[in-house]
C-alpha positions in Angstrom: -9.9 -25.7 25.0 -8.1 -22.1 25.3 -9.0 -19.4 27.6 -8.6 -16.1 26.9 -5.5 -15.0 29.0 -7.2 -12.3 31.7 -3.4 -10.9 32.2 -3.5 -9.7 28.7 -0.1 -10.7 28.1 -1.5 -13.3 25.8 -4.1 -13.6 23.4 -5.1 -17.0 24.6 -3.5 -20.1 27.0 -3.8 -23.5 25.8 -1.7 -26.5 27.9 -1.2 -28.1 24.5 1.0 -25.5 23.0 4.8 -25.6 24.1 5.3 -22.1 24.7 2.3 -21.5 26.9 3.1 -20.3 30.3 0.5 -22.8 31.8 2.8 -25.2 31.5 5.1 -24.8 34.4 1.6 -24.3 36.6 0.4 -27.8 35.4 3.6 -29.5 35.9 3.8 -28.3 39.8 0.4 -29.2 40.3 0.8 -32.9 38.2 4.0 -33.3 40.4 3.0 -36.5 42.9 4.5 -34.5 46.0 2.8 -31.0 45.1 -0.8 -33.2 44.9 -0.2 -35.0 48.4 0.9 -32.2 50.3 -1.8 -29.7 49.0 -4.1 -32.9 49.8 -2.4 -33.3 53.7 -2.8 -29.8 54.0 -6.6 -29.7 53.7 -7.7 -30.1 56.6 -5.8 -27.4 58.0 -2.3 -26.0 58.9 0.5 -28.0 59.7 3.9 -27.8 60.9 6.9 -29.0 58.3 8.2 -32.4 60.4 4.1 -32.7 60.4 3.9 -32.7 56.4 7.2 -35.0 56.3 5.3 -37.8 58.5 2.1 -37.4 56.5 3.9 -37.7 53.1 6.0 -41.1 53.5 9.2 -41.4 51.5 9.3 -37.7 50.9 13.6 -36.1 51.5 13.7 -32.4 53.6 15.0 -31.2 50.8 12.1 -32.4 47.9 9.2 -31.4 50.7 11.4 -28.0 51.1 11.5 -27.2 47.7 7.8 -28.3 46.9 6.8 -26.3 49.9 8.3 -23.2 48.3 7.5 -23.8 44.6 3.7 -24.4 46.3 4.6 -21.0 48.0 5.5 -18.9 45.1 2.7 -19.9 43.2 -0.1 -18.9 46.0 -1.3 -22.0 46.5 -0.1 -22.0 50.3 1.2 -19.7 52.8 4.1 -20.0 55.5 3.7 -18.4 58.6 6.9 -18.1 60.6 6.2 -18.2 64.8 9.0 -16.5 66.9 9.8 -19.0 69.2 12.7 -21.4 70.4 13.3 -24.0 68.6 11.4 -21.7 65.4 7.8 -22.6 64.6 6.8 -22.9 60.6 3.3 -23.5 59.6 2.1 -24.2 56.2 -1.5 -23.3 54.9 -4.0 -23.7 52.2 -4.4 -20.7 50.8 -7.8 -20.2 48.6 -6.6 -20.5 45.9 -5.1 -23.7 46.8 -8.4 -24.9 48.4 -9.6 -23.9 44.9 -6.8 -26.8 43.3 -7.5 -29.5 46.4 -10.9 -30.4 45.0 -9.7 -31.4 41.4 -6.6 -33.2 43.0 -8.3 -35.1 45.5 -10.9 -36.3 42.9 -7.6 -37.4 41.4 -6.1 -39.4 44.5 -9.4 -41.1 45.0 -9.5 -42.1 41.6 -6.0 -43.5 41.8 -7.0 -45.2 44.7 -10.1 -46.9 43.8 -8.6 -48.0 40.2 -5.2 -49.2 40.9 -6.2 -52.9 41.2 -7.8 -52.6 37.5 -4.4 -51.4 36.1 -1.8 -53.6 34.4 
């Protein structure tokens, strides 16, 4: 199904063809650690070490860089505290509220099949 691209830089974006530029969006947003920590960060703002604990097995350095990629797209804001040691919260934004829905329909799904899968 193509939409009609509302930028007008397009005539149309469809996921299925290679050049279309909604193919970096859907790979951030298929990425496993993009679709926990928008789903951690639902319930409202949270502080980095906060995130780490929530997402189990996630590296600084993967949470830092899906943080910003998650950033840069608009799906969360960062809002830096001026205090000693420096306080960093992330946030949904609405548009990433907008994207939570869909993925957590997604983790429950995971989690109610998993025992049916080979």
């Amino acid at each position: 199904m193509s939409v009609i691209c509302a930028t007008g830089r397009h005539d149309k974006h469809d996921v299925y063809a290679a050049q279309c530029p909604c193919r970096p969006l859907l790979d951030l947003l298929a990425n496993k650690w993009s679709a926990l920590a928008i789903g951690a960060l639902e319930t409202g703002p949270r502080r980095f070490g906060e995130l780490q604990r929530h997402l189990e097995g996630v590296s600084p350095k993967v949470l830092t860089q899906t943080l910003r990629r998650l950033e840069d797209a608009g799906f969360l804001s960062r809002t830096v505290y001026p205090a000693v040691p420096l306080h960093v919260e992330y946030e949904l934004t609405d548009l990433g509220h907008s994207v939570a829905r869909p993925l957590s329909g997604l983790r429950e799904w995971v989690e109610q099949h998993l025992d049916l899968i080979g």
